[in-house]
ChimeraX commands (.cxc) that place a marker at each C-alpha (Angstrom):
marker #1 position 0.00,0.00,0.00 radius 0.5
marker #1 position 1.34,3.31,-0.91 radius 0.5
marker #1 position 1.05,5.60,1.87 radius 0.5
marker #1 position -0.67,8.98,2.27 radius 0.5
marker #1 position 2.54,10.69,3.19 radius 0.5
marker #1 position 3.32,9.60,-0.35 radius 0.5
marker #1 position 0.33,10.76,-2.33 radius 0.5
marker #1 position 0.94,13.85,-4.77 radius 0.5
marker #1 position -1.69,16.11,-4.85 radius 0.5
marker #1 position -2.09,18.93,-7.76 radius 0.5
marker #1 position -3.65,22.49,-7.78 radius 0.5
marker #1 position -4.68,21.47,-11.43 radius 0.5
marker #1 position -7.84,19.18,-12.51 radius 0.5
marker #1 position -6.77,16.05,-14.41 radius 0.5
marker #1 position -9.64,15.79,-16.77 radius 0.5
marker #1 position -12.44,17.13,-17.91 radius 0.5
marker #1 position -12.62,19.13,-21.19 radius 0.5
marker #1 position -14.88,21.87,-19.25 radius 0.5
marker #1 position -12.87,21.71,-15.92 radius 0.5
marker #1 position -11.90,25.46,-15.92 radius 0.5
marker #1 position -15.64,26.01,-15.78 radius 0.5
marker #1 position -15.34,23.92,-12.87 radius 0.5
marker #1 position -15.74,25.06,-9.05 radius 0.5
marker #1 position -14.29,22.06,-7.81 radius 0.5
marker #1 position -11.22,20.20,-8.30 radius 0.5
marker #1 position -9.08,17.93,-6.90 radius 0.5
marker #1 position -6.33,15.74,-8.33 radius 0.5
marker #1 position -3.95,13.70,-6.64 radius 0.5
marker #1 position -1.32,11.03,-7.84 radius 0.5
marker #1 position -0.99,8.07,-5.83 radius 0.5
marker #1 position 2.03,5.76,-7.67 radius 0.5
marker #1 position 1.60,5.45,-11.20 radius 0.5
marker #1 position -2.51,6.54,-10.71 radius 0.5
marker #1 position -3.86,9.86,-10.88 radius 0.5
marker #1 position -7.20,10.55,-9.56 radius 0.5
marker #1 position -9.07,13.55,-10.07 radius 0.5
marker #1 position -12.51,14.41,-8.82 radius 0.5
marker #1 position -13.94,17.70,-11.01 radius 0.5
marker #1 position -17.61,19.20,-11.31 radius 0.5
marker #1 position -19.84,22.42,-10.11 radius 0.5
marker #1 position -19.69,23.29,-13.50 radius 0.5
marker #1 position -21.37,26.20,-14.35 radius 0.5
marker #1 position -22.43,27.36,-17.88 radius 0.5
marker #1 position -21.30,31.14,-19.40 radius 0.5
marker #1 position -24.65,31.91,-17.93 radius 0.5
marker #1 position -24.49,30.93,-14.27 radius 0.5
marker #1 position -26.26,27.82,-14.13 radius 0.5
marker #1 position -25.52,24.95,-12.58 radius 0.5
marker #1 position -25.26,21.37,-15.23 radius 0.5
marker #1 position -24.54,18.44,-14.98 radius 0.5
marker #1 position -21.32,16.68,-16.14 radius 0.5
marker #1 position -22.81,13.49,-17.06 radius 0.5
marker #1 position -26.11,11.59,-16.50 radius 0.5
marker #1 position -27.54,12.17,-13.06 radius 0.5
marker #1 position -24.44,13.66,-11.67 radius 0.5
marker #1 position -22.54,17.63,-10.64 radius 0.5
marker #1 position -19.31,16.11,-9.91 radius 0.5
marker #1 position -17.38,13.15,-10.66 radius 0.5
marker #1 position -13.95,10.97,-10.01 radius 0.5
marker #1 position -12.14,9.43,-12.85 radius 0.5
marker #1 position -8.91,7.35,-12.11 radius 0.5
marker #1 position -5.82,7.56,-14.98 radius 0.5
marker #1 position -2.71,5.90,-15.14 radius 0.5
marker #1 position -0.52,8.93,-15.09 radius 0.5
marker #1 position 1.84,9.77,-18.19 radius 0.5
marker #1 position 4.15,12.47,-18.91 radius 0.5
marker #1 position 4.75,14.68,-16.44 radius 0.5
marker #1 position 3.94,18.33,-17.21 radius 0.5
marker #1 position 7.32,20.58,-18.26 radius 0.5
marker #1 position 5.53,23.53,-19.71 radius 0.5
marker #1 position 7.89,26.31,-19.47 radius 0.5
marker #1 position 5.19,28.64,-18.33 radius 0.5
marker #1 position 3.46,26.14,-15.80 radius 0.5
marker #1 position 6.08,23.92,-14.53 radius 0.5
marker #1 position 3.75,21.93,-12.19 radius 0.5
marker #1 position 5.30,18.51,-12.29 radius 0.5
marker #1 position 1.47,17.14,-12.56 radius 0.5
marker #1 position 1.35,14.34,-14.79 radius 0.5
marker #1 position -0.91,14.01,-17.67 radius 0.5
marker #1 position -3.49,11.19,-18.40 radius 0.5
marker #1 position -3.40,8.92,-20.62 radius 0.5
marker #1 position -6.98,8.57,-21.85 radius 0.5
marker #1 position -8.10,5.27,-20.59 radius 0.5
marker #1 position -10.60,6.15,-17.96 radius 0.5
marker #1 position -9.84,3.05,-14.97 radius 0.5
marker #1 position -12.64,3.76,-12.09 radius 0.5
marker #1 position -15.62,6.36,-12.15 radius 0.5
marker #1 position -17.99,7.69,-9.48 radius 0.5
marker #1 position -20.23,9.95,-9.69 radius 0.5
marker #1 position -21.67,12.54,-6.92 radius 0.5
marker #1 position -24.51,15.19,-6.46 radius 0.5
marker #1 position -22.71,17.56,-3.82 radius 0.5
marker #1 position -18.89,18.69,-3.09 radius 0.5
marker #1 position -19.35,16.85,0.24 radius 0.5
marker #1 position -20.25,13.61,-1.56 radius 0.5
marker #1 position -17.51,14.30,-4.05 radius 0.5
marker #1 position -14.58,15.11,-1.69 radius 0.5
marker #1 position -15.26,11.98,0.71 radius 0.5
marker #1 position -15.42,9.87,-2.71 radius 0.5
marker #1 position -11.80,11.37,-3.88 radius 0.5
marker #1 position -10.32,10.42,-0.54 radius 0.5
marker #1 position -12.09,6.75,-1.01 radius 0.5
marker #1 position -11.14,6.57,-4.23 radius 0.5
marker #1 position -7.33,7.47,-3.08 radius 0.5
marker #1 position -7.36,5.02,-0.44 radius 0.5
marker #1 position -8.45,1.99,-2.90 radius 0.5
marker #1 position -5.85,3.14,-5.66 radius 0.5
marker #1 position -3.23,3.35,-2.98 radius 0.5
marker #1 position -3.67,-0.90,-2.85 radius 0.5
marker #1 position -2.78,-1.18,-6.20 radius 0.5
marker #1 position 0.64,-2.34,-7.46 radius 0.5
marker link #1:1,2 radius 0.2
marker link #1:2,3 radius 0.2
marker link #1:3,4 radius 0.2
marker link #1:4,5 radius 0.2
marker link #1:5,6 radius 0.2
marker link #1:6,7 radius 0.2
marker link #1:7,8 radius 0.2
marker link #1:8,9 radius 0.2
marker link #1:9,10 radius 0.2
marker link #1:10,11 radius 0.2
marker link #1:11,12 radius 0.2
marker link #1:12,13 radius 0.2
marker link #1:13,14 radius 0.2
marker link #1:14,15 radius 0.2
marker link #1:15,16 radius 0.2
marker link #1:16,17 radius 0.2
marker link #1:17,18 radius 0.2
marker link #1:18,19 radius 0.2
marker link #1:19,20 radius 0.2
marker link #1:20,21 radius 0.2
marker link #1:21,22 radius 0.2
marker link #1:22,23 radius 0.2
marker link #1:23,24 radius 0.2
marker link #1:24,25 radius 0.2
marker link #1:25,26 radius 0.2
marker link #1:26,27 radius 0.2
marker link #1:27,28 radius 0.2
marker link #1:28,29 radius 0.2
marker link #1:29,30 radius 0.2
marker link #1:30,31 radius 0.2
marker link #1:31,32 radius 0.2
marker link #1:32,33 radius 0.2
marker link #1:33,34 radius 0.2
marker link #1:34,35 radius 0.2
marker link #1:35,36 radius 0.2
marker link #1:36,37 radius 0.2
marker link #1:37,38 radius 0.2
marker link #1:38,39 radius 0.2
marker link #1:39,40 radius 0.2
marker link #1:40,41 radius 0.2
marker link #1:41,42 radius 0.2
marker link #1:42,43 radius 0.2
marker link #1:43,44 radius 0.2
marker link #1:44,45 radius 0.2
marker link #1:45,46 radius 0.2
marker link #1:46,47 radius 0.2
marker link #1:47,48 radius 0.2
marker link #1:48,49 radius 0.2
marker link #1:49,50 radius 0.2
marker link #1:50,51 radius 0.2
marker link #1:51,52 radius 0.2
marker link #1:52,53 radius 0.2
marker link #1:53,54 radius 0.2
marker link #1:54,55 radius 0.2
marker link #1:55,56 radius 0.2
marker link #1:56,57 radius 0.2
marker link #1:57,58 radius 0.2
marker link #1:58,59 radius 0.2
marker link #1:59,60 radius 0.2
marker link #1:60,61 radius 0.2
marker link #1:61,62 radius 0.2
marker link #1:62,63 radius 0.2
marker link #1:63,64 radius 0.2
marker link #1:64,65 radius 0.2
marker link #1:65,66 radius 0.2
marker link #1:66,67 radius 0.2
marker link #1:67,68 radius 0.2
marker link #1:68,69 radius 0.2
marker link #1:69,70 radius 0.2
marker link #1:70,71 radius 0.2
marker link #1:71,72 radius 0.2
marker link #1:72,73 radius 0.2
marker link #1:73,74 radius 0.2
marker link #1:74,75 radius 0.2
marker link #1:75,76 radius 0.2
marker link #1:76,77 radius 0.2
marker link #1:77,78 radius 0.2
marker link #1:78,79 radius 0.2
marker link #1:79,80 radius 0.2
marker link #1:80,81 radius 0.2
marker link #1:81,82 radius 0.2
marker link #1:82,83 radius 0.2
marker link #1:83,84 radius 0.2
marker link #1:84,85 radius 0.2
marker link #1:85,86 radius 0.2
marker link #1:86,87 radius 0.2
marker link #1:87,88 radius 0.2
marker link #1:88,89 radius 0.2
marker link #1:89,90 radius 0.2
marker link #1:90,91 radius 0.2
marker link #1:91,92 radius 0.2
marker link #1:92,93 radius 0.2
marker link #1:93,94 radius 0.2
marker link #1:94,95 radius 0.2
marker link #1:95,96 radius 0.2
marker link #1:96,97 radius 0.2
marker link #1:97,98 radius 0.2
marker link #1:98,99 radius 0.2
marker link #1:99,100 radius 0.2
marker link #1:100,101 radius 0.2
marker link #1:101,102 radius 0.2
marker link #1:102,103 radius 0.2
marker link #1:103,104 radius 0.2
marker link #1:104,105 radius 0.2
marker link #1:105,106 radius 0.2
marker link #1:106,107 radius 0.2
marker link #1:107,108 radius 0.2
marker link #1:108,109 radius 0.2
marker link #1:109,110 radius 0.2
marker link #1:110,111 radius 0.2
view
């Protein structure tokens, strides 16, 4: 198990096309995983949408790839590679920051 004291965590999301419409975001690499946990998206309008069917916020689990060496960001967050692993889905930021943290904690089992 990989420890907490060894988890990553990024100011960045990790996916999400629409993330920097996003309220929330969380991302966090845990070994070669990166799990980030995005949504309270809100439209150019101020509304509130959804993200996907029946959900505000979600959790998507990566394996991580290249790590990020943009001279103007720098952030050493790594980038996914597409293949989407695990998925949950949430209706509030409460629901969606105790299912990041769950999420973490299952990843950090992995090999």
């Amino acid at each position: 198990m990989i420890s907490q004291a060894k988890w990553k965590w990024f100011g960045y999301p990790g996916h999400f096309i629409g993330a920097d419409s996003c309220r929330f975001r969380l991302c966090t690499q845990i070994g070669k995983y990166l799990i980030s946990t995005v949504g309270e998206y809100y439209s150019k309008d101020g509304k509130r949408q959804e993200i996907g069917g029946n959900r505000y916020l979600e959790t998507m689990v990566f394996k991580a790839g290249k790590i990020c060496d943009e001279p103007t960001c720098m952030c050493g967050q790594p980038r996914i590679d597409g293949s989407e692993l695990d998925f949950d889905g949430y209706k509030t930021a409460g629901e969606a920051q105790a299912g990041h943290i769950k999420m973490c904690q299952k990843w950090a089992k992995k090999k």
